[in-house]
C-alpha positions in Angstrom: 0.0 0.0 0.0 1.1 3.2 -1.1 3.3 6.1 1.5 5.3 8.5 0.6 7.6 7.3 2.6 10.9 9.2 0.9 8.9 12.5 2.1 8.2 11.8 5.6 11.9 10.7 5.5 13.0 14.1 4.4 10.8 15.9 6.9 12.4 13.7 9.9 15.6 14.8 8.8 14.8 18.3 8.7 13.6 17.9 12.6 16.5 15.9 13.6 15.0 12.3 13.7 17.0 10.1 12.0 15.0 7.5 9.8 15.0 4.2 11.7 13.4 6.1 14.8 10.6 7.1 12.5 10.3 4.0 10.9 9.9 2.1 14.1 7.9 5.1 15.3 5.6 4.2 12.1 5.9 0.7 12.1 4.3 -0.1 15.6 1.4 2.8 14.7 0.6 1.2 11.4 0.7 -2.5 13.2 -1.5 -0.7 15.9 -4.1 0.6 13.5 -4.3 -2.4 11.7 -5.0 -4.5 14.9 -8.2 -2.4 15.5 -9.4 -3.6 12.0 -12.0 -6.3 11.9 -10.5 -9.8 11.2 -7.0 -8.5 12.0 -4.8 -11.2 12.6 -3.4 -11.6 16.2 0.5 -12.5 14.6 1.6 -9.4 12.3 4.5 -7.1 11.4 4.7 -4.1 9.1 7.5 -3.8 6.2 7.9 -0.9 4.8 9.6 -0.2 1.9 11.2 3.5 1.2 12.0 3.4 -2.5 8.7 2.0 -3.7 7.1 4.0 -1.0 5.1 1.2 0.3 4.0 -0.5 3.0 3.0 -4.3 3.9 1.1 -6.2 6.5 2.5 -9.8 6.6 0.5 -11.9 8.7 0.5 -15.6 10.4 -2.4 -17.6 11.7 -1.9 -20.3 14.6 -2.1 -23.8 13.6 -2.7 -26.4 16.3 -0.3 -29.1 16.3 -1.2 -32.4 16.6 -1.5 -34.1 20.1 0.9 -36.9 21.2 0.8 -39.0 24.1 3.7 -36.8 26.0 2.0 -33.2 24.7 -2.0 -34.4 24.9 -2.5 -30.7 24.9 0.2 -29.0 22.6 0.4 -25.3 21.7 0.6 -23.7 18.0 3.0 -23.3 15.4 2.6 -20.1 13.2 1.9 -21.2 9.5 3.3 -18.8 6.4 3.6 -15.9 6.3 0.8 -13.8 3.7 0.0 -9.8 3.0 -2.9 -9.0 5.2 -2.7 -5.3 4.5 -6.6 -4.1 4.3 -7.7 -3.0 1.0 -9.8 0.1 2.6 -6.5 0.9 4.6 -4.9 4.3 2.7 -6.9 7.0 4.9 -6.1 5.2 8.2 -2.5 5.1 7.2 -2.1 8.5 6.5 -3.8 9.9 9.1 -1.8 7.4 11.8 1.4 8.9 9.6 0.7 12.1 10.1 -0.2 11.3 13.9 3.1 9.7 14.3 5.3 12.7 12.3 3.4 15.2 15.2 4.5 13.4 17.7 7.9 12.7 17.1 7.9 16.1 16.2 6.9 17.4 19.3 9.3 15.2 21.0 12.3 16.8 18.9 11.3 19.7 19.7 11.2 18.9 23.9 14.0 17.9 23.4 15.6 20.7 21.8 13.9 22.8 24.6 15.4 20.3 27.3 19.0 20.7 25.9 19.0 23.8 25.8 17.5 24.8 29.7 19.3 21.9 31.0 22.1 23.7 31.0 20.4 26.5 33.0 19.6 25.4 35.7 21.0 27.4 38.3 21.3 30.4 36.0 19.4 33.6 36.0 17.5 34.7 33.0 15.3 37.1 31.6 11.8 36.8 30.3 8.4 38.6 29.9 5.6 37.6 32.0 2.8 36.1 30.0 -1.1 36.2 31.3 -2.5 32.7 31.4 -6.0 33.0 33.1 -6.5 29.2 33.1 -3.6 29.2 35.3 -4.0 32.1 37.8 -1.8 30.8 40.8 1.4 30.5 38.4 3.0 33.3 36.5 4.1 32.6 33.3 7.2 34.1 31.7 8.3 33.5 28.2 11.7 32.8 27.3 12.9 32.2 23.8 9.6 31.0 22.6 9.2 28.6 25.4 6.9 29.4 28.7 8.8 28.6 32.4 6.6 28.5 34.9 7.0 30.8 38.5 4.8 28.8 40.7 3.1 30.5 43.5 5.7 28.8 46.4 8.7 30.7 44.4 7.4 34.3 44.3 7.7 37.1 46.8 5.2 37.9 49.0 3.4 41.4 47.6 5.3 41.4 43.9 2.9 42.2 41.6 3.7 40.1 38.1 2.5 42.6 35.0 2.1 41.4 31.7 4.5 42.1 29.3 6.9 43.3 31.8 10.4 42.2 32.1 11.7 39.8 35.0 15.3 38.5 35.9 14.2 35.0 36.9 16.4 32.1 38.8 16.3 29.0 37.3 15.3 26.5 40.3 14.9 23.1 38.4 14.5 21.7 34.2 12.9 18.4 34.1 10.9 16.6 31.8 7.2 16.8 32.7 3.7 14.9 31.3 3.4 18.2 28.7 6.9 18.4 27.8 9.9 20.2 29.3 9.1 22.1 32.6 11.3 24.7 33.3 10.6 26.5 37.1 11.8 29.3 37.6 11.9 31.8 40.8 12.1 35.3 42.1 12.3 34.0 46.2 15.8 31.6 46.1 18.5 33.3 47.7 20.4 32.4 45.0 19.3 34.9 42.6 20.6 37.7 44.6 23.8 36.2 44.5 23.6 35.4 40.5 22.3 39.4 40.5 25.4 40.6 42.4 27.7 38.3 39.6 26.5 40.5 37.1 27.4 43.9 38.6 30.1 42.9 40.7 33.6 41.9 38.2 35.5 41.1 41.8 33.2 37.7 42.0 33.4 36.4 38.9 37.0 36.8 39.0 37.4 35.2 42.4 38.6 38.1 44.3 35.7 38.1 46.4 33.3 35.4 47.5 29.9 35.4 48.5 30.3 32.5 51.6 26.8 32.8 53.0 23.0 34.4 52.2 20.0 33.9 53.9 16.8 36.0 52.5 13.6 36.6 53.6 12.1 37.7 50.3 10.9 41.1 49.4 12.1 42.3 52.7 15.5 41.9 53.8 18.8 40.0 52.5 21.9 39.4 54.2 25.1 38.3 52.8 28.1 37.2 54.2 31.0 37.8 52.1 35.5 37.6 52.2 38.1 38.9 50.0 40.3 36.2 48.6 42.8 38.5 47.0 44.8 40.9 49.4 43.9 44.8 49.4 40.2 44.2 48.3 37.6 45.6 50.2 34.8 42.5 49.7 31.8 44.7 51.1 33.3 47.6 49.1 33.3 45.9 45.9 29.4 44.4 46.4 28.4 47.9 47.4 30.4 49.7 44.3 31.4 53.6 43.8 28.5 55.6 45.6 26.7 52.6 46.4 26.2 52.0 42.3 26.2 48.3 42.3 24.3 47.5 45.5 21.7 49.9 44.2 21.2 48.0 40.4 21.0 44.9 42.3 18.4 46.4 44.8 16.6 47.6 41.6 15.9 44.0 40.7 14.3 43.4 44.0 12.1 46.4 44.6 11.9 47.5 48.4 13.9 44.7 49.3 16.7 45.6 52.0 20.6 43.9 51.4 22.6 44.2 54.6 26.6 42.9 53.0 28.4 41.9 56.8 32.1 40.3 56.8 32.5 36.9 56.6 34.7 35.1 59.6 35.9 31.6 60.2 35.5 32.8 63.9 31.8 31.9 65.0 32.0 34.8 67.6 33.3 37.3 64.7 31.1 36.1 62.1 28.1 36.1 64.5 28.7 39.8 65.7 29.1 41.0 61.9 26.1 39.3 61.1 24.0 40.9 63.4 24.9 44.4 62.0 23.5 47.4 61.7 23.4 46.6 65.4 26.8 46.9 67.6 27.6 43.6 69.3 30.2 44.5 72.3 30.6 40.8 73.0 29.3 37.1 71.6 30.1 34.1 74.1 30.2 30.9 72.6 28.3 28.6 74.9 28.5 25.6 73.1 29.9 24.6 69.6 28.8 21.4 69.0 25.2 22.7 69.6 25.9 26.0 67.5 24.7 28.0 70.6 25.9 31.7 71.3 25.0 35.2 73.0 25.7 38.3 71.9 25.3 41.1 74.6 24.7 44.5 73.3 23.6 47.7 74.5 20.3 48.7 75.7 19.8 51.1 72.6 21.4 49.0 70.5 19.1 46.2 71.5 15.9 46.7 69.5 18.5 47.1 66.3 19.3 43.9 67.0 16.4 42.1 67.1 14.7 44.0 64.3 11.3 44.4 63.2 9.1 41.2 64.4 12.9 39.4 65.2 13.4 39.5 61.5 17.2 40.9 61.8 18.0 38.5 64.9 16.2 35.9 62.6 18.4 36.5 59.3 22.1 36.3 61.7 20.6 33.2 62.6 20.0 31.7 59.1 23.0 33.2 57.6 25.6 32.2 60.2 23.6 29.1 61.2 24.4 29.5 64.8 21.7 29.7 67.7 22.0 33.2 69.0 20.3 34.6 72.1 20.8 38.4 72.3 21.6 40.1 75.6 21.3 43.2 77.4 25.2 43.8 78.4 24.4 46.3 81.2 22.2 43.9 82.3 25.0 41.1 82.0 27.5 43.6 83.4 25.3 45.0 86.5 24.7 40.7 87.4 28.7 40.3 86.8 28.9 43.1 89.3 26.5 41.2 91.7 28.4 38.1 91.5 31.9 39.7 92.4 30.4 41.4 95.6 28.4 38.3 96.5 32.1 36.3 96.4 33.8 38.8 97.8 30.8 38.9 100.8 31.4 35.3 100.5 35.2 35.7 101.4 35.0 38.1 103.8 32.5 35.3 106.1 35.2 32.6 105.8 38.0 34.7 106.8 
């Protein structure tokens, strides 16, 4: 039965599907259809045939053999072989053709989509949010003629998506879903600040500075924890930039987001008094390092700095530093260090 097989051959190429995936593509979707026909047989293959641009149905029947006194109940052999393609067959088999060339085609091009995203994961990118009012609790951005999806969990509480309007998006995870690729993407992941900072900031894509910790709370307040690796940079100098200029096009990306940059320390005690800047730490005392437990004892005025707005900046030295801190008045620890010296000193004074 005739198939213009040389064409669908040529059109496979031109998608990237080389010819014996289509032709086993086609094969088992021409056996398929055939199978619903009536009086199909149940043993049958499909040859096809490129340069006469034909295909055939061969089919077998079962034939019983014979019973014998060790087989009383034998099986079948299959008997020769004969062309069972239906007469009434040319409509089916070029619709199922053209069923099959979709779907291979859709599959080279997920796969095109997955190469290409694969390699982005972890990236940031830009797109343009796209409406989708059958999908209201995901934003939609299009990039490069494919749609990535900013689900609900990965945007920042009070961000108002727009469409049309451009987004710098962080590429949380590519995989390969029911509908083709899925590429989710974020605006919440602390990582984008840092990928945001790369592009502004030369000194961390050359190594001379690292970012060594972040912890975010989004469309509030970020802190990072950052150390020079070269000798005579400045690592908070070179995120913040001349006049604040890099800190500022970073921040523009975030809308009223806050970015505290603290110095990064190998010392806990260090690390955990930087990190709970803007707020002056006169002291941290490490009670216990195996738990990650410390207190930092800071002045009365300096106190509600510390803790922050609903314990958010107390909450962010935590995350970033990963230390348990408890924050202390130091008058308060001085006046009971006071208290403690005069009670031993009473103490003395009796035994003497």
């Amino acid at each position: 039965m005739e198939l213009d097989l040389a064409e669908i051959h040529q059109l496979a190429h031109e998608q990237g599907i080389d010819a014996e995936t289509l032709d086993q593509a086609l094969s088992e979707a021409l056996l398929l259809a055939y199978q619903k026909s009536p009086h199909a047989a149940k043993h049958a293959r499909v040859e096809l045939d490129e340069r006469a641009g034909t295909f055939t149905i061969w089919a077998q029947d079962e034939v019983a053999r014979e019973p014998t006194p060790e087989e009383p109940e034998p099986g079948y052999d299959l008997g020769e072989e004969y062309d069972d393609t239906p007469k009434d067959f040319d409509r089916l088999a070029a619709s199922t053709a053209r069923q099959v060339i979709r779907q291979l085609f859709r599959q080279a091009d997920d796969e095109r989509v997955f190469g290409a995203f694969s390699g982005q994961k972890g990236h940031l990118i830009t797109g343009i949010v796209q409406q989708d009012a059958s999908d209201p609790g995901n934003v939609h951005v299009a990039v490069d003629n494919v749609e990535a999806i900013l689900p609900r969990r990965e945007q920042v509480p009070g961000e108002h998506y727009r469409h049309g309007q451009r987004i710098r998006v962080y590429v949380v995870n590519v995989s390969r879903g029911l509908k083709g690729p899925e590429i989710i993407v974020s605006r919440s992941h602390p990582e984008l600040v840092r990928r945001l900072f790369e592009r502004e900031v030369p000194e961390l894509v050359s190594g001379a500075v690292s970012i060594m910790a972040i912890a975010r709370e989004a469309g509030a307040r970020t802190k990072i924890a950052v150390r020079a690796n070269t000798k005579g940079v400045n690592p908070k100098g070179a995120l913040i930039g001349p006049g604040g200029a890099r800190v500022r096009a970073v921040m523009e990306n975030l809308g009223p987001e806050k970015i505290d940059i603290v110095d990064w320390s190998k010392d806990p005690a260090e690390f955990v008094a930087a990190a709970l800047s803007p707020a002056v730490v006169r002291q941290v005392q490490i009670v216990s390092e195996s738990n990650r437990t410390a207190i930092a004892f800071i002045k009365d005025a300096q106190l509600s700095l510390a803790i922050g707005k609903e314990g958010q900046n107390a909450r962010l030295a935590a995350k970033l530093t990963g230390w348990k801190i408890g924050i202390e008045s130091e008058e308060a620890h001085q006046q009971k260090l006071r208290e403690l010296q005069a009670q031993s000193a009473s103490a003395a004074g009796e035994d003497a």
